[in-house]
Every structure is written in C-alpha cells, then in structure tokens.
N, C-alpha and C positions, 0 to 999 in steps of 0.2 A: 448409430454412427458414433465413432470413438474420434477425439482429438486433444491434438496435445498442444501445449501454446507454451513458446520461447519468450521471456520479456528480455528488454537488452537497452541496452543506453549506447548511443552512436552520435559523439558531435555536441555541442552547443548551442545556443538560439538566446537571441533576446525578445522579453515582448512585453510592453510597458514601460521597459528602459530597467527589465529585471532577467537577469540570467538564467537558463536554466540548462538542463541535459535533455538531448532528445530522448523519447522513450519509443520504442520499437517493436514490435511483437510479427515471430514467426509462428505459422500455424497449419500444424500436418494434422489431416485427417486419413481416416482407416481406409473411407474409400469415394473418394473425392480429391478433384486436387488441389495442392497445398499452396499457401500464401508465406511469401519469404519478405520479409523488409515493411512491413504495414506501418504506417505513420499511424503511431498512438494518442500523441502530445507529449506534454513536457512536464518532466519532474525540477521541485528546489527543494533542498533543504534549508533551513533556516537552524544552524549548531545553536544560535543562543538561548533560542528558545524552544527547542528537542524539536522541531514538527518540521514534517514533511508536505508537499505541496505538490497537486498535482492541474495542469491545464491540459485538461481531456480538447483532442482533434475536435470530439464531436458533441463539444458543447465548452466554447470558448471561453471559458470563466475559471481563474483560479479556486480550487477548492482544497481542505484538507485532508490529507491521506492515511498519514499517519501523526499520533500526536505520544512522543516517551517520556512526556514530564507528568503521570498520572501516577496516582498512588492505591492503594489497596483502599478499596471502599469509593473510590469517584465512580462518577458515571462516566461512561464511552462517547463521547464530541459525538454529532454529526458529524460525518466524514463522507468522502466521495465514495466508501464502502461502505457504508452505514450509516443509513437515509432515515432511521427512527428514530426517535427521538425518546430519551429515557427509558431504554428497552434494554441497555447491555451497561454492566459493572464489573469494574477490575475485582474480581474475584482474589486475584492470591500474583506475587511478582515474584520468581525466583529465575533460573539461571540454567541454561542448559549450553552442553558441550557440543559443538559444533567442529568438528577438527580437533586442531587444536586452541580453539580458542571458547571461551563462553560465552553466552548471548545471555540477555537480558528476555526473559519470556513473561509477558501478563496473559495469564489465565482469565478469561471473561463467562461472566455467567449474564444469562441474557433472561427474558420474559418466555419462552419458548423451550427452554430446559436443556437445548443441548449447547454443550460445551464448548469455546473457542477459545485459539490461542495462538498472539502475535507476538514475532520474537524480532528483538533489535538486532542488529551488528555490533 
C-alpha cells in the first residue's frame, strides 16, 4: 500500500498563552480512502534563536523540530524527529538552489552510516 501525505498550515491557535500555526496533513492512499484536513498540532518558530517547535495533537507537549543555529561538527538535539540521543552529527552546511532562491542544507552523518539531509528556507 503506497501513500502520499500533504503537510499544510491553516489558521492560528494559542496554548499556554503562546502562538502558533495550525499544522495539517492530507493523506491519499493507493487503495484506501483518503484523509483530507487531519489535525496534526501546532508548529512556532522561535527567529531569535533559529528553532522550530512542534506540539504534536497526539501527545500534548511542546518539543523541538527543527534546530539551524548548528555548526559543522555538533551533535543533532533530540528532536520530535530524532528520539536518539548522540547518534547524528552535522556532517558538512552548504547551500542548495531551490527555485530561485538558496537554502541552507546540513548534511548529517549519524551511527547507522546512511546519510541525511535537512534544508532551511
């Protein structure tokens, strides 16, 4: 069974007396039917200090999502995508073209040997 999943931000919400964007996800499969509008939870950004913040529907607790204040040679945060702990390192930061614009991409090498890579806006 193949499926394909939409992420999407719709609206605003507060909770804690903190702001965030709703997060959304459509999700069609090959041969099943499909889910349109799923409450995910809620994404923040926090600009001052690079990092992304996610409060997962199903499991009501802010956690970190993403973190782009890291340099070549840190270790990768726990994050709400990456639950191990001292297993992934910023391998190498350079810049990929995306349109027309360039993103900031860290290259991560982890304990497992195969290769990841998260790119900013």
């Amino acid at each position: 069974m193949c499926e394909q999943r939409r992420y999407y931000t719709n609206g605003d919400t507060i909770i804690d007396s903190i702001e965030y964007k709703k997060l959304y996800v459509d999700i069609i499969y090959s041969a099943q039917p499909d889910y349109y509008g799923l409450y995910g939870g809620a994404l923040r950004e926090d600009t001052l200090n690079r990092k992304i913040y996610f409060y997962c529907a199903c499991n009501p607790m802010e956690q970190l999502l993403f973190d782009f204040d890291l340099h070549t040679g840190d270790l990768a945060p726990q994050t709400f995508l990456h639950a191990d702990e001292d297993s992934m390192w910023i391998s190498d930061i350079d810049s990929i073209l995306i349109g027309n614009d360039f993103h900031k991409r860290f290259n991560l090498s982890c304990l497992t040997g195969y290769p990841l890579l998260c790119s900013k806006a």
